[in-house]
NUPAZA-886709 format. One record per atom (N, C-alpha, C): residue in one letter; x, y, z. Coordinates in pm, whole numbers, plus 50000, padded with zeros to 5 digits. Example, Ala and Ser with C-alpha at 12.3 -4.5 7.8 and 13.67 -1.06 7.14 Angstrom:
2
a513194943150780/a512304955050780/a513204967050780/s512854977550708/s513674989450714/s512905000350787/
! end
This chain:
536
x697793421807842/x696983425407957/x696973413808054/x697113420708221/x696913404608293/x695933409908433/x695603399708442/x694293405208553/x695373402108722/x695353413508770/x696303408308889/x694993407509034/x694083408609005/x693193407709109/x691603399809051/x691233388209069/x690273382508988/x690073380009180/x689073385609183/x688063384609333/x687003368409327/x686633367109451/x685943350409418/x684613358309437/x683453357209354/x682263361309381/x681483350909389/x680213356209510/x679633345509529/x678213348509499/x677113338309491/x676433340709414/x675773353009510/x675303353809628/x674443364809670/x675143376209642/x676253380709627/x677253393009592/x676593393509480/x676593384009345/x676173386409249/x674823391109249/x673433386909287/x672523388609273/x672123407309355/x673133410809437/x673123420509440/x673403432009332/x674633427809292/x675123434609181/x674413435709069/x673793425609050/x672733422508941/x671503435108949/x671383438809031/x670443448709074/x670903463909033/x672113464809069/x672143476209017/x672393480108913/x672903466908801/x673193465008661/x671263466508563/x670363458708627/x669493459508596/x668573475108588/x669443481108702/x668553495908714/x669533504508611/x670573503108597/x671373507908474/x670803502608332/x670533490708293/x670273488308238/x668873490108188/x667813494508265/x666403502308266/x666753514208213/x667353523708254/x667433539708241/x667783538708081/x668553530508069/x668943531207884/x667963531307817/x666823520707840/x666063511907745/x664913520707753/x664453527107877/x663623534107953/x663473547907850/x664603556307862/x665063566707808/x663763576007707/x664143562907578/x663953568707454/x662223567607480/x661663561307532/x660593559507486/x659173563107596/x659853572307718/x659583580607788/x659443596607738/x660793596107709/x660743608907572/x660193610507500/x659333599207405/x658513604907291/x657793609507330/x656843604507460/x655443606007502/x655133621907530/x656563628207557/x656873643507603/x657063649307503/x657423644407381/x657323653107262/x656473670107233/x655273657807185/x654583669807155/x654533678607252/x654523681407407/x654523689007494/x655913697607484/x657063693107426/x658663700607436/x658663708907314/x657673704407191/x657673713907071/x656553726407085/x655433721507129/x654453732107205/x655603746307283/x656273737807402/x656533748807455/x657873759107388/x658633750207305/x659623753007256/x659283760607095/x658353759607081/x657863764506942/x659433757406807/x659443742906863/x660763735406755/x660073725906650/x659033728306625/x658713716006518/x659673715606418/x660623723506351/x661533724906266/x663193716006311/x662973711106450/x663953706506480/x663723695606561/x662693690706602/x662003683506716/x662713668006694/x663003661806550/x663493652306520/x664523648506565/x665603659906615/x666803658606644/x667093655706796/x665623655606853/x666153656706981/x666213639207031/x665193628906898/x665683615906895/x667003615906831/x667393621006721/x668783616406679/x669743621406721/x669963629306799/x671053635606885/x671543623006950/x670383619907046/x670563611907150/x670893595807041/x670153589006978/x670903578906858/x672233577206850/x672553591006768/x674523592306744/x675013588606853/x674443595506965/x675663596707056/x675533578207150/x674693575407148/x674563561207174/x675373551807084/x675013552706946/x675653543306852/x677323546606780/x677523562206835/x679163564006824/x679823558306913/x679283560507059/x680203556307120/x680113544407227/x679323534607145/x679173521207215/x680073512507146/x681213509607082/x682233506607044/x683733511207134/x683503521207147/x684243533007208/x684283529307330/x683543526007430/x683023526407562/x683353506807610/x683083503007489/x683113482707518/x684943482307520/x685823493107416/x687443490507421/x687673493907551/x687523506607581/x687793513407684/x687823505507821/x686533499407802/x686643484807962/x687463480707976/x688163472407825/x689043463707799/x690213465007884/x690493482507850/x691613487907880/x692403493407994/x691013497408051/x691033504908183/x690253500208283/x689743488108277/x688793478408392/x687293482008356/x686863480508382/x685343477408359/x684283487608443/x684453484408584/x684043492508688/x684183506408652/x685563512508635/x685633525708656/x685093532608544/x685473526608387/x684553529208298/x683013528308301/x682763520108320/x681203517608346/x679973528308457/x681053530008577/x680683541508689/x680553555608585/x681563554708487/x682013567508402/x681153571408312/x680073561108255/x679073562208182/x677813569908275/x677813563908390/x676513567708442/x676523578508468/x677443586008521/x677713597308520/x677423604508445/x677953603608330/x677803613208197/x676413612508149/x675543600508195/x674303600208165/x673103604908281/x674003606308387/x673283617308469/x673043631808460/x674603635508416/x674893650908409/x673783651608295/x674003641308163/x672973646708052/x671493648608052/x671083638108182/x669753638408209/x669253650508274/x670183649408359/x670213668208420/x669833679708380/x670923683208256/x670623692108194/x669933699008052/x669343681308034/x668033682007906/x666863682908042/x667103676708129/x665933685008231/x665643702808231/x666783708508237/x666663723008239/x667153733308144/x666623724408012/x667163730107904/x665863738807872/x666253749207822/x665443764707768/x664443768307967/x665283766708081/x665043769308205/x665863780808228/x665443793408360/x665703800308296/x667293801908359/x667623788908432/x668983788708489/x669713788208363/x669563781708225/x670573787108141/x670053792808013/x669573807008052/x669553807507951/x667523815207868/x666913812507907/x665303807607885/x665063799307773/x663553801107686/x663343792107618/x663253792907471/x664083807907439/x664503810407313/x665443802307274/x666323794707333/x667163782207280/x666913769607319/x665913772007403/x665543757707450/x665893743707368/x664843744907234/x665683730707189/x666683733307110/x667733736607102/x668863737207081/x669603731407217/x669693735407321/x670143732207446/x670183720807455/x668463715907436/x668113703007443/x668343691407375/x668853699207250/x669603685707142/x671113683307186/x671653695207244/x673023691107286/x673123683707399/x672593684007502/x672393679507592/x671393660707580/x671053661707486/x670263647507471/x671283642207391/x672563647307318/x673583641407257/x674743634007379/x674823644207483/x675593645007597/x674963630407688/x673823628307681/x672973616407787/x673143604807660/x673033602707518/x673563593607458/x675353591607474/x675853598407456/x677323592907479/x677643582807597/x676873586607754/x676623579707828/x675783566707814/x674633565007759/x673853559407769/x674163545007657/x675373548907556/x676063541907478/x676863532007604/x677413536007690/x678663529907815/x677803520307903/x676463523407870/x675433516307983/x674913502207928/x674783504207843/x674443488107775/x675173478307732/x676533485807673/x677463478107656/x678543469407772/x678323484507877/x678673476808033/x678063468508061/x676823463708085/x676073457808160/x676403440108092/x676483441608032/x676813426007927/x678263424407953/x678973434707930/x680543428007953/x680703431408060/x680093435608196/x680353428308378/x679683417208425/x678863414908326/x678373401508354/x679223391008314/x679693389808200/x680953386008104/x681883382908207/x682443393808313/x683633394508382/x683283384008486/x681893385308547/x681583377908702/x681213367208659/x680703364408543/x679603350608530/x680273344408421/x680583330708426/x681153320408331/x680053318808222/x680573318908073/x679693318007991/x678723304708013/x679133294608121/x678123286608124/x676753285608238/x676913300508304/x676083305108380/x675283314708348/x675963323008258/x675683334308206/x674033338408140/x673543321508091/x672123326707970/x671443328708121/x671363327208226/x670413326908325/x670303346208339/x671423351608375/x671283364308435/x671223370808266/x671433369808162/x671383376908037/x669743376208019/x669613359908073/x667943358608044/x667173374508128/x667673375708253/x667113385608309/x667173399308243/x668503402908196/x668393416008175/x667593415908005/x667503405407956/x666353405507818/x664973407907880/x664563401508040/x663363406408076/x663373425208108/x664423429208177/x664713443508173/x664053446308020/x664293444507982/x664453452207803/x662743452207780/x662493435507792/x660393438607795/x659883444407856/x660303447507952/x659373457508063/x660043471408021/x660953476308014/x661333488307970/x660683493307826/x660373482307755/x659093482807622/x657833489307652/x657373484307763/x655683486807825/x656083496507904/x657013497408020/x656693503708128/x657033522108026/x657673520907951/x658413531607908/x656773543007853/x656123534807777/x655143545407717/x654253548107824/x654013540107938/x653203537008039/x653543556908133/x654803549508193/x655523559308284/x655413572508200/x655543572708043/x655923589507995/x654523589407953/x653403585107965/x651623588507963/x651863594808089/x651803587808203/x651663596408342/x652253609408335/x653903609608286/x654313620908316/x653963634508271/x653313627908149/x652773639108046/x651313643708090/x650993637708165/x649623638708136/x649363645908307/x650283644808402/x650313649208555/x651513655108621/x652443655808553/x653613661708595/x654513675608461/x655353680708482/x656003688508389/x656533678408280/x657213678708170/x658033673208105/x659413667408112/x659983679608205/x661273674408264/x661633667508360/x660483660108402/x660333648808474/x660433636608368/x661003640408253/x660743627108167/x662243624608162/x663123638008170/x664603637508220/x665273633508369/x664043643208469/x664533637008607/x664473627408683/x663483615108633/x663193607008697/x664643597908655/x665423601108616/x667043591708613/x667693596108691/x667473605508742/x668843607708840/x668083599508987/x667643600009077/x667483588909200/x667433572609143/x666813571209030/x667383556208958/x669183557408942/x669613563808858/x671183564608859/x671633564908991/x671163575609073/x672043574909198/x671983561009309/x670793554509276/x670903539909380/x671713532209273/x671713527809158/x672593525109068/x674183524109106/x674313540009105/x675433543209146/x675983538109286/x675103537609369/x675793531409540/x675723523109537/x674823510109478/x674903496909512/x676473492109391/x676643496609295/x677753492809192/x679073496509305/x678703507109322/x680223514909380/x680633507209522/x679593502209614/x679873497309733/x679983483509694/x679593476909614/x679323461909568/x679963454809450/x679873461509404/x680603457009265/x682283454109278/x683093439009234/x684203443709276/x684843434109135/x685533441609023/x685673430208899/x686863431208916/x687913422308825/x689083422608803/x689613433008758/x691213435608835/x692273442408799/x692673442308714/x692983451808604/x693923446508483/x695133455708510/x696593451808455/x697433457608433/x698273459708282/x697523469608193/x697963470108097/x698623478108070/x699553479407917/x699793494607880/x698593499307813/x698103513507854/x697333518507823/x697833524007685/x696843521507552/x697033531807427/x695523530907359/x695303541907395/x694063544807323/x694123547807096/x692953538007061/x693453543206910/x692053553206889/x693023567306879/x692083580206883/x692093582606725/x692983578006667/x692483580306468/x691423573506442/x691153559506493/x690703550806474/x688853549506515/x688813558006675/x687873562406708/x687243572006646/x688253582306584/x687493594206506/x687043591906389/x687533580606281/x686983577406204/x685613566506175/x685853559806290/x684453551806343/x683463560306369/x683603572306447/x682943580606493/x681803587806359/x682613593706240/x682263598106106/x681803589606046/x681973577206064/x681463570605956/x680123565106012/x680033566406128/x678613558406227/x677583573106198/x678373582306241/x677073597506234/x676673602506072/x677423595005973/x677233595505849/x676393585405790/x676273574805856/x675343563705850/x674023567105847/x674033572506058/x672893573606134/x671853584306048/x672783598206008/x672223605505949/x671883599105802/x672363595705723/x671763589705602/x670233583005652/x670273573505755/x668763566505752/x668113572105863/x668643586105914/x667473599305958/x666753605005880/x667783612005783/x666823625005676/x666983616505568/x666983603705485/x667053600505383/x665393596305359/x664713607105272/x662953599205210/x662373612705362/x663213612305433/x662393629305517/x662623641005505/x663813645605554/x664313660205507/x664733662205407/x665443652405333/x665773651005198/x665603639805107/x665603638405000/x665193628904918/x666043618704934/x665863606604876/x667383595404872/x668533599304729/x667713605804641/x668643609204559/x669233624404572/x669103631704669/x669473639404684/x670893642604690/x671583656704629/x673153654504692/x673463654404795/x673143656504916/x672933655705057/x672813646905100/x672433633405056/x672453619105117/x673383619305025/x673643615904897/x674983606004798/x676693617004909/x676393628904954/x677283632904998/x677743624105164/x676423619405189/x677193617905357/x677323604905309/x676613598505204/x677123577005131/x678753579105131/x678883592705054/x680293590704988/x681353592505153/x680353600205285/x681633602805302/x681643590305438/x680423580705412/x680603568205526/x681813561005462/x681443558305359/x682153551005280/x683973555505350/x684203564905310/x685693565805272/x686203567005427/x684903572505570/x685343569505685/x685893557005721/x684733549005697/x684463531005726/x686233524805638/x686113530505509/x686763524105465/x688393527405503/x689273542605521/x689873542805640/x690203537805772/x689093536805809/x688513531805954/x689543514605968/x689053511805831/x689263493305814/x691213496605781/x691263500105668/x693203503105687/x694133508705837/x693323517105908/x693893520606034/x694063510406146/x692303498406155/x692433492106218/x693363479506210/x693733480306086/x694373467106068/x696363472206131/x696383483706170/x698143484306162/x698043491706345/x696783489906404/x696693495906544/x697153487406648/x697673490106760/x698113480106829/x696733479806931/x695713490706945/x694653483807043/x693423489506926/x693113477606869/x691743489706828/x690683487206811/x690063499506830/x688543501706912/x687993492106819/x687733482606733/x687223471206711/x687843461506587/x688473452406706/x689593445106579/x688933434306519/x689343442206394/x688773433606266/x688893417506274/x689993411006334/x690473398606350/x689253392106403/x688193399606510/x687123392606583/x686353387306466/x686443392306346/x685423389506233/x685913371506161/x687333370106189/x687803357106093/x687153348306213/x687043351506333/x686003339906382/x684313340406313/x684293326506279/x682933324606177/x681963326606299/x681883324006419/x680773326806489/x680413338606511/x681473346006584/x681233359006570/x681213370606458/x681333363106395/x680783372906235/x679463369806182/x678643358006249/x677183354206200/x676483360006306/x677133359606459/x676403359606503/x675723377106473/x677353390106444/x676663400506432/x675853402606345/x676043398306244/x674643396606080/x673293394406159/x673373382906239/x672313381106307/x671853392506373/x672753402006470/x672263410506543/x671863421506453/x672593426206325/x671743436606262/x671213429106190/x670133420306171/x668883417006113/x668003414106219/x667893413506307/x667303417706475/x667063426406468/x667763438106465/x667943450606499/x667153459306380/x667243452006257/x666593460006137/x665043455306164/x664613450106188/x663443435906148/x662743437206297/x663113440606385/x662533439106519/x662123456006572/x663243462206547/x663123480106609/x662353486906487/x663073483806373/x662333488106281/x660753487706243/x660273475606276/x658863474306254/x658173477306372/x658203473306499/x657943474506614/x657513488806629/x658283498806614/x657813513106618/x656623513706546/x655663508506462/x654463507006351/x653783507706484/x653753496306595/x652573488406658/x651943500406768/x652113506506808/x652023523906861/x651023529306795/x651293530906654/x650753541406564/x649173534306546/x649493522006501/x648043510906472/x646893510906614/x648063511406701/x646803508306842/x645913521306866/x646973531206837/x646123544606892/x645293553606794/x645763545706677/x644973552806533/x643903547006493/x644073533706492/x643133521106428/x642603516306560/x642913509006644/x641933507806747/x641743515406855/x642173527206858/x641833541506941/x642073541407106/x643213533907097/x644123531807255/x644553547607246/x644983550107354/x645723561007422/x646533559607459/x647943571207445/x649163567907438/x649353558807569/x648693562807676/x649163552807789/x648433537107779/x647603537707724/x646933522207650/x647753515307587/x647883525507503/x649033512207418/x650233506407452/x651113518607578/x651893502307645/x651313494007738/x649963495007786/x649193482807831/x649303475507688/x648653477707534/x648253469007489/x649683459407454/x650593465107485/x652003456707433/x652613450407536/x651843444007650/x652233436707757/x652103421607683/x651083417707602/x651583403307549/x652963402407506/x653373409207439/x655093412907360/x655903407207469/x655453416907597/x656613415307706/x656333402007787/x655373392207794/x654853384907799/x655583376107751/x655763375407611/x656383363107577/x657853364907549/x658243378707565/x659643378307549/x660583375507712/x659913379907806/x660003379907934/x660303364307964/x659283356207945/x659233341707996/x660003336207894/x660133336607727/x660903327107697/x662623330607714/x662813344607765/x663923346007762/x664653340107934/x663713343908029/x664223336108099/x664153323808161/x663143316508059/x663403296908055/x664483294207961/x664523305607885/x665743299207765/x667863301407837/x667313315207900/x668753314007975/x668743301908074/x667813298808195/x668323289908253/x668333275408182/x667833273908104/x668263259808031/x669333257607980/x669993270007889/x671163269507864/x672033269308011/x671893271508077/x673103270008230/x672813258008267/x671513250008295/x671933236608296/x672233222508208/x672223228208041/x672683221607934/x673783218107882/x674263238707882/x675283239607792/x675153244907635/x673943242407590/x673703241307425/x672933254007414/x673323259307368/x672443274107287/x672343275307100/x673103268607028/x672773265506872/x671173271006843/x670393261106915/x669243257806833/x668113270706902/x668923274107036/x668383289907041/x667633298106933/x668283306906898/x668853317306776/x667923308506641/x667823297806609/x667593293306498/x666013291906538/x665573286306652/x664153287006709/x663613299906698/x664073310506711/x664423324906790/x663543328106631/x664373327306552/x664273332906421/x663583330906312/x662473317606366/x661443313706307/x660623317806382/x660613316006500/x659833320906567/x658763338606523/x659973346306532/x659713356906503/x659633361906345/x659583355406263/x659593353006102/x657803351506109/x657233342106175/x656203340806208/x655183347806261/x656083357106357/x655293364406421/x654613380906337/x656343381106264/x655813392306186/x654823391506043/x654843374705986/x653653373105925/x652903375005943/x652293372306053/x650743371706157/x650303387706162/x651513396106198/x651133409206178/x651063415606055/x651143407205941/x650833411105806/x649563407105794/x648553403805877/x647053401605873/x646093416205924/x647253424106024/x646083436106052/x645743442905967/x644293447606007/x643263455405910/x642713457506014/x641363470805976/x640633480206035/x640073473306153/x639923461806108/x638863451606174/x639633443906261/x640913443906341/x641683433106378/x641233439006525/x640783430306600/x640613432006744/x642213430206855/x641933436206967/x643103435607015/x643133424407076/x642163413607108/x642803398307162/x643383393207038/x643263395806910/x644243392506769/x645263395606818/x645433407206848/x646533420606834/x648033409406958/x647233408407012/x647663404107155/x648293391307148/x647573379807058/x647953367607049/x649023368106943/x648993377006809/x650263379506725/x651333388006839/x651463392006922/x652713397007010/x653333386807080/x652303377407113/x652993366707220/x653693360207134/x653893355206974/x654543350706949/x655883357406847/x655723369106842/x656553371106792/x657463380006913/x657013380307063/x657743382307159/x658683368007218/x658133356707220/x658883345807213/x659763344007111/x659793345906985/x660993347606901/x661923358706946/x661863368206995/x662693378807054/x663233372207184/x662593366707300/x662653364007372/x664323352207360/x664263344907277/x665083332807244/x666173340307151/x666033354007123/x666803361307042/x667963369407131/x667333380807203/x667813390607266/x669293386607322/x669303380007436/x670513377607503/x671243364407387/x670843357907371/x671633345707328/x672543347607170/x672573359507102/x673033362807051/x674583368307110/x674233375407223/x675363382807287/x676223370707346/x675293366407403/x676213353907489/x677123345007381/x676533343407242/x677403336207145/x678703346007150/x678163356907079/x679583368907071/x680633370107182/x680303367207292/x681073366307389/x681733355007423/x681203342707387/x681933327607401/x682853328707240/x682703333207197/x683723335107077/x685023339807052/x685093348407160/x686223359107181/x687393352007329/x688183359007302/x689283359207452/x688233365207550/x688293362407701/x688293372707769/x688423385707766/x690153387507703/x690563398707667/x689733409407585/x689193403907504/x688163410907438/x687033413407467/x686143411407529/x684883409707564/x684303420707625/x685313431607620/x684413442707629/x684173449807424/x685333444207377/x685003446807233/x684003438707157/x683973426207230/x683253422407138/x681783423607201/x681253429707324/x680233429907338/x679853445207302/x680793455707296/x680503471907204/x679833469507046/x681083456506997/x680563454406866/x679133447506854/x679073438906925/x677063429006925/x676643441706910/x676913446907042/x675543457207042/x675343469506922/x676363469706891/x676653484306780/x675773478506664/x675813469306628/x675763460506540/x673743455606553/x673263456806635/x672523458306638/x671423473206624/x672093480706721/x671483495206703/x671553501506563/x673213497006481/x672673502506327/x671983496106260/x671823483406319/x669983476706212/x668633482906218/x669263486606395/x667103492406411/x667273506606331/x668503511806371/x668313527906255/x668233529406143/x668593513906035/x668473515805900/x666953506505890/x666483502405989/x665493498805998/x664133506605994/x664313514606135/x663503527606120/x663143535606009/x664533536205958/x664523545005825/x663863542705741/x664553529005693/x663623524605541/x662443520205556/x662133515205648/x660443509405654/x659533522205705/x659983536005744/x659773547905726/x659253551205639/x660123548905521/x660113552105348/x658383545605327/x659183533405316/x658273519405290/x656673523805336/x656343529105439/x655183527705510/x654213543805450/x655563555105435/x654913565105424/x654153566605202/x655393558605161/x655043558505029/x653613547504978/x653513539505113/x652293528905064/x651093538005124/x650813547505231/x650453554005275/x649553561805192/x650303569805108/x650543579405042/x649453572504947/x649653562604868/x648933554204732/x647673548704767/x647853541604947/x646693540305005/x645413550804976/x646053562305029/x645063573005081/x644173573004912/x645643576604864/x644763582304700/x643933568204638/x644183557504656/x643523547104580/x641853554704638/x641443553704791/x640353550304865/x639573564204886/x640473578604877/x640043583504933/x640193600804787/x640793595504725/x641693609604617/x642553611404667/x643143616704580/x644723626204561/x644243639304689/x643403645104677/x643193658104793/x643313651904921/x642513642304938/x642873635705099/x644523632905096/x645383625805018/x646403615605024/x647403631105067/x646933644205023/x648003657005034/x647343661005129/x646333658105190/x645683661305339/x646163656605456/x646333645405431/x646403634605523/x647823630305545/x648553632905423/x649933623705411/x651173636305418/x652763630205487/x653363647705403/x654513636705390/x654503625105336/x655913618705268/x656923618205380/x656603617305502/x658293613405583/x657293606105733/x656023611505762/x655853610605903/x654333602805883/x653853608105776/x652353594705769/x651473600805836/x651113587205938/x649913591506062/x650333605306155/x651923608306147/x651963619606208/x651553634006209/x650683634806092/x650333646206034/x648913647306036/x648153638706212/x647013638406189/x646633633906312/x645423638106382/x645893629206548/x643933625806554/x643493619506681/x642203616106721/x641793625506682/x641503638106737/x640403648306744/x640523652506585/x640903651806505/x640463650606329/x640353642306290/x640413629106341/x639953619106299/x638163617706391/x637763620806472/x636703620206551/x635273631706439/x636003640606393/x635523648706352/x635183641906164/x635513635406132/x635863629806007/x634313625105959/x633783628505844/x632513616305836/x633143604505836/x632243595605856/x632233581005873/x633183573205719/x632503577105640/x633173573805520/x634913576605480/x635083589305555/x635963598005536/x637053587705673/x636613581905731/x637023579005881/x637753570705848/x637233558705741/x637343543105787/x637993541505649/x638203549605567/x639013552505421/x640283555105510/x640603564705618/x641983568905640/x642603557405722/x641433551805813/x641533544205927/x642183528205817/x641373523705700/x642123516105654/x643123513505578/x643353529005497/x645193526605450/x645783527805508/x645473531605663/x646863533905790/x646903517205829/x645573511905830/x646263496305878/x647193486705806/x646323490705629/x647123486105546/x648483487805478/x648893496105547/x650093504705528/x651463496505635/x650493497005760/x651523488705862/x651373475405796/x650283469705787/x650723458205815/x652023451205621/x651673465205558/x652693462205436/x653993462005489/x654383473505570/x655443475205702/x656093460705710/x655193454105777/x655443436305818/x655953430105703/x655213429005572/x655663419605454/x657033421505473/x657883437605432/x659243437805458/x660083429205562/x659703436705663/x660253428705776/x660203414205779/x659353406905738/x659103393805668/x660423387105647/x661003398005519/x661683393905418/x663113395805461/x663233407405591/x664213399905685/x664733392805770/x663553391005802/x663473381505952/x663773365405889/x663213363905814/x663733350405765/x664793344605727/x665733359105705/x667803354905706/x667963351005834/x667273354605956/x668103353306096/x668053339606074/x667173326306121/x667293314206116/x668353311005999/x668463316705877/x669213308405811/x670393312205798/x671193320205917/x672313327005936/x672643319806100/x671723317706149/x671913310906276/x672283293906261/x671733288506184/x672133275506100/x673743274306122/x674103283706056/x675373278206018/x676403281706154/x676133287206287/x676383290506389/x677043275506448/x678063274806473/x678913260706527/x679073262606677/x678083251506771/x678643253806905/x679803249206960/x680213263007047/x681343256707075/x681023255307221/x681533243807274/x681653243707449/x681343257607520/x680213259107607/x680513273607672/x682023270307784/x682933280107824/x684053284007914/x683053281208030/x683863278108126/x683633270008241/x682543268008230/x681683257408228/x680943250608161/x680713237608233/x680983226408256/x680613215708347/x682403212008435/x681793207708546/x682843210408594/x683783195408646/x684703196108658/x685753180408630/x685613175108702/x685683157508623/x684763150408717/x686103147008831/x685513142508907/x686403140209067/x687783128409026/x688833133609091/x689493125509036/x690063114509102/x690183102908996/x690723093409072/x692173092009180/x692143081709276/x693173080309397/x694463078309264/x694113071309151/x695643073109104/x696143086109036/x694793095708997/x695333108608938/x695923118609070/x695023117809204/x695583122809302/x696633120309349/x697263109309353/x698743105109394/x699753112509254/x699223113609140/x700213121209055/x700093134109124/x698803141109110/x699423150909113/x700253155509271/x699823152509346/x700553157009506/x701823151609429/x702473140809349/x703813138209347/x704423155409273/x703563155709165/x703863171109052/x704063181509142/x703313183409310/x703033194609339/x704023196209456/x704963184409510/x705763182709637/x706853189009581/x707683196909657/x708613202509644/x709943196809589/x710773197109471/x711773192109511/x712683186909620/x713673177609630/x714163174709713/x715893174509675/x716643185709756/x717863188609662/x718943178109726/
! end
């Protein structure tokens, strides 16, 4: 591959561009957690409680299949046009989970059916959006500039935390539901004009060969995953033949997957990126992030609005400390790295940091006030904060150029299957302590009242808890705290590999990086001699 057009960007070009990467980069993060808030309102009207789950894991797969898929593809075919290609597809999908069971296709006898295909259709896109946004930064910004604007789009990510439950309270609560789909398309479409008029990355001239065996078996073995730590301990048991069937059939995808990639001449994620020791810690790192951070994090929702009786739109007020400290340390930590150089001790800070933080949240109980609540977020948002980008930015100083749309598909992939086996098992974890809770405090009749083994607190909302005697109240109210904060011990017990996986992380020089010092009148007289024309 050779770049026949590398444009000179300057910084205000950039900071434009940066803008519309950032509003791309919102709609992703934004997405999922706008959607929940519309839930219960899409199963109401849809009469889908039998399927309602799928309309998060639709959208999952299609994010975590094809964000591998989408980081080669840059590689291959430029960056821009792929990247424009995502938003798209994550418009059309937003579109038409907007007017799914409407009666333009259809009415609302298939509604969520429509709506799971179509929320599969806005993940495939929404996979191209995150992984873009890191490898065009990659393209414009020298890894030794880079922690500054990564620092930013890690602040994107905190505010897309808060603003997300914030924005889908309003929508739910004053507008239709499919405003929880439409409000992306005028975000996508300014997106779309400032990228398309502004944006200008390098040319590549390659031979194009896509590896489509290679993709299809990545593909099976990721939706065989995803689904294992969906319905595994919910729809079906873990020993069920139905999970050992989709183990057996990740397995023999993945493990295919690995013989194909090794004899491919482009492929969708070459194994070779792994014999670099950095970039093989750094992804361990990213799925123990990803398990340990998404995974538990989904708890802090359930605690605010159950145990201290926030409202869904409260509780992303109450998770503004989070964004608080992930916001500011992420972007003092990028610009320090741009005028240092050194990011090592990042990641290793990062990871105590937040080891810490999720201890602290192994203290809530019935009784934990939210200035507690608040002061355990700020610090385990500063461990995220020193986490988020500086992981990627390692993965990317590790690799060729050439790669760096693969190796930023892989960070990120690599992360999203932590938070999903994350979700999953501390799922398990929370609903089975739950479960023992209830019956220690309250009997076995409450624990089958109260509990149904996959969803917990979901099987129970304010207005039966309001109605509850007092006794009856503060029995449910405290195995739900004690339940999360058991949640945490786990997470504990991962969070404490990140620092000692970041340890062994070797810095290397960031690429353009400090720049040469001026040279002397005798190096200048060489070179004008090197650079004068022959004389025949």
């Amino acid at each position: 591959m050779t770049v026949t057009d590398q444009p000179s960007v300057t910084q205000p070009k950039i900071r434009v561009v940066l803008v519309g990467l950032m509003i791309a980069m919102m709609l992703a993060m934004l997405d999922n957690m706008i959607v929940s808030t519309s839930l219960p309102i899409i199963v109401r009207e849809f009469d889908g409680l039998d399927h309602f789950t799928w309309v998060v894991t639709a959208y999952v797969l299609g994010t975590t299949v094809s964000t591998p898929i989408w980081g080669k593809l840059g590689d291959l075919y430029g960056r821009k046009t792929v990247f424009l290609t995502s938003i798209v597809i994550f418009l059309i999908g937003s579109a038409l989970s907007g007017m799914a069971g409407s009666s333009m296709l259809g009415g609302p006898e298939d509604g969520m059916f429509e709506l799971i295909g179509f929320r599969a259709v806005q993940g495939l896109g929404a996979g191209g959006l995150i992984v873009g946004v890191m490898a065009i930064i990659g393209d414009l910004v020298p890894p030794r500039e880079r922690g500054r604007y990564q620092g930013m789009m890690a602040g994107v990510m905190a505010i897309a935390m808060v603003a997300g439950p914030l924005l889908g309270g309003f929508i739910a609560d004053n507008l239709s539901w499919r405003w929880a789909f439409y409000i992306n398309l005028p975000l996508g479409g300014l997106a779309l004009l400032v990228l398309i008029t502004q944006m200008h990355l390098p040319k590549y001239r390659t031979e194009h060969k896509i590896d489509w065996v290679g993709a299809g078996l990545l593909s099976v073995g990721i939706t065989a995953l995803v689904l294992i730590t969906t319905w595994g301990g919910n729809e079906y048991e873990w020993d069920s033949p139905q999970i050992f069937g989709l183990v057996g059939l990740a397995a023999v995808a993945l493990a295919l997957f690995a013989l194909v990639e090794r004899r491919a001449a482009e492929p969708i994620i070459s194994l070779g990126l792994f014999k670099n020791r950095n970039f093989a810690l750094i992804s361990a790192v990213g799925f123990l992030l990803g398990f340990a951070m998404f995974g538990a994090i989904n708890f802090l929702p359930i605690f605010q609005q159950y145990v201290q009786g926030a409202s869904a739109t409260g509780s992303g007020l109450l998770l503004l400390p989070l964004m608080f400290g992930m916001l500011t340390v992420s972007i003092l930590s990028g610009r320090t790295i741009t005028r240092t150089g050194r990011y090592r001790v990042y990641p290793i800070v990062g990871g105590v940091l937040m080891a810490i933080g999720m201890l602290l949240l192994t203290m809530l109980d019935a009784q934990t006030s939210r200035v507690e609540l608040g002061a355990y977020l700020v610090v385990l948002g500063a461990g995220m904060g020193f986490l988020m980008q500086t992981t990627m930015l390692i993965a990317q100083n590790s690799v060729e150029q050439r790669d760096l749309g693969a190796a930023s598909g892989a960070a990120t992939f690599f992360r999203s299957i932590g938070g999903s086996f994350g979700v999953s098992l501390f799922g398990a974890v929370f609903a089975t302590r739950f479960q023992h809770e209830l019956t220690d405090k309250l009997g076995a009749q409450a624990a089958a009242q109260f509990s149904d083994g996959g969803g917990g607190a979901g099987s129970f909302d304010p207005a039966v808890l309001a109605g509850l005697p007092a006794a009856a109240r503060n029995g449910l109210l405290t195995s739900l705290a004690d339940s999360i904060a058991g949640v945490f011990w786990w997470a504990v017990a991962v969070a404490v590999l990140v620092p000692v996986l970041a340890w062994f992380v070797k810095e290397i020089p960031l690429r353009g990086a400090p720049e040469a010092p001026a040279a002397t009148p005798e190096e200048k007289a060489e070179r004008a001699l090197a650079d004068a024309p022959a004389v025949p």
